[in-house]
C-alpha positions in Angstrom: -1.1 -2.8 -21.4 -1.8 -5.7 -23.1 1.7 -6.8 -24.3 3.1 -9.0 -22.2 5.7 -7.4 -19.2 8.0 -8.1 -16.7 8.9 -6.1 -14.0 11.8 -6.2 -12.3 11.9 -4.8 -8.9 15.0 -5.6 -8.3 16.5 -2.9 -10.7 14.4 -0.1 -9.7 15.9 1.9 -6.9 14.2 2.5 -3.6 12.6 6.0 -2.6 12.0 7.0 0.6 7.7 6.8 1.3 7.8 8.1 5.1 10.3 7.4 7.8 11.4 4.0 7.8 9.2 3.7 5.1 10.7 3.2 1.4 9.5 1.9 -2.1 10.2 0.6 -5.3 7.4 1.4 -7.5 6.9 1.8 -11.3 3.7 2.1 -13.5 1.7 -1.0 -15.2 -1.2 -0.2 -17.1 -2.0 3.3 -15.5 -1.6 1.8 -12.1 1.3 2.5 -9.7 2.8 -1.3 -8.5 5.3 -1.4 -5.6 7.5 -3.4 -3.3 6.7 -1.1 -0.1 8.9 -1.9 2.7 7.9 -1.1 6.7 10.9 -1.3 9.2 10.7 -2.4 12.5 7.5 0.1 14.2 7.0 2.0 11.4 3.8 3.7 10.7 2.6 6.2 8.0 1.2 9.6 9.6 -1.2 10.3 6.6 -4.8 8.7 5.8 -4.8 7.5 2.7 -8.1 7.2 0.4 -6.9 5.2 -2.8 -7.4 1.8 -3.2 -4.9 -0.7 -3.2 -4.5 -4.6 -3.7 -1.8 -6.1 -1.8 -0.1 -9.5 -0.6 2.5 -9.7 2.4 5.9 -10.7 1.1 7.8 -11.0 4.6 6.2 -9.6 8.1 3.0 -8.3 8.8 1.2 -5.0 8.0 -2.2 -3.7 9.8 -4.2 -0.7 8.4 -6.5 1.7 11.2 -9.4 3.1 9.5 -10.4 7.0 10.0 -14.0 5.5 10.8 -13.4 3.9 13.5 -14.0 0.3 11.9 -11.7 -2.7 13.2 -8.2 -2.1 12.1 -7.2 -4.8 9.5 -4.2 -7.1 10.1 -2.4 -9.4 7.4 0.2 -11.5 7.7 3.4 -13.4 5.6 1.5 -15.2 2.6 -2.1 -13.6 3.0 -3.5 -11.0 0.4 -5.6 -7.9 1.5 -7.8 -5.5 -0.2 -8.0 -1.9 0.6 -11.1 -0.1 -1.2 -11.0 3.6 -2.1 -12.4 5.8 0.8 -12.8 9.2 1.3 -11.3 11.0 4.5 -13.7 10.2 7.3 -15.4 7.5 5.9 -12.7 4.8 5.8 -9.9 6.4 4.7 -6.6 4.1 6.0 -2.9 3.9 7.2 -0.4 1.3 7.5 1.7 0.1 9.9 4.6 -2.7 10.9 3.1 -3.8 14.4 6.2 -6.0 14.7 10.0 -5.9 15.7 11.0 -6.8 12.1 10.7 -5.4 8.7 7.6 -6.4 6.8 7.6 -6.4 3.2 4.4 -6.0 0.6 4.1 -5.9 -3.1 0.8 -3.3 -3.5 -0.8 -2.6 -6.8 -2.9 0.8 -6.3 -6.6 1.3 -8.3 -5.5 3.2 -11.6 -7.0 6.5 -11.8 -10.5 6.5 -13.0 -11.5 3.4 -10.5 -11.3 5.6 -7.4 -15.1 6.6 -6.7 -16.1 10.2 -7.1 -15.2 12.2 -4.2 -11.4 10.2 -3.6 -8.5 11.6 -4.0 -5.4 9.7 -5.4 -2.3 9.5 -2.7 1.2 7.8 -2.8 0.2 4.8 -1.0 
């Protein structure tokens, strides 16, 4: 990890995540990094409770919380942080509140960083 590395998304091929949900993600360091993409509406059905880093490339992106917190909103050109969280206690899922696509480069916590009692998803 500590040579120097490009990554160029634009080779890797996208997978589908979910419905209307796809990815291209490779590995940096131990640590899954992704272009995530969100059509129009789409929402992930799973809680997730890995932690991820992210910045909104195009669109917006709001995550609910299993804990009933405030969900948290982002938007084109803001960052967002995403601590680990175990089901019920903060655990979170994505969504594209809008009528267009929303785009987001997401690094995920390399394994090790999650707290004890986490479990490691896809994002």
């Amino acid at each position: 990890m500590n040579d120097p590395r490009r990554v160029p998304f634009g080779e890797i091929a996208w997978t589908e995540a979910a419905p209307g949900i796809r990815a291209r993600e490779t590995e940096v360091g131990g640590a899954r990094w992704a272009m995530v993409e969100y059509g129009p509406g789409a929402s992930r059905e799973d809680w997730c409770e890995e932690g991820h880093r992210g910045f909104v490339v195009e669109g917006e992106i709001e995550y609910r919380f299993d804990d009933g917190r405030e969900p948290l909103r982002a938007g084109e050109g803001e960052a967002f942080l995403l601590p680990p969280a175990p089901l019920g206690g903060g655990a979170h899922s994505g969504r594209n509140p809008s009528q267009r696509p929303t785009r987001l480069f997401l690094i995920d916590d390399a394994p090790g960083d999650a707290p004890e009692g986490t479990t490691r998803a896809s994002g």
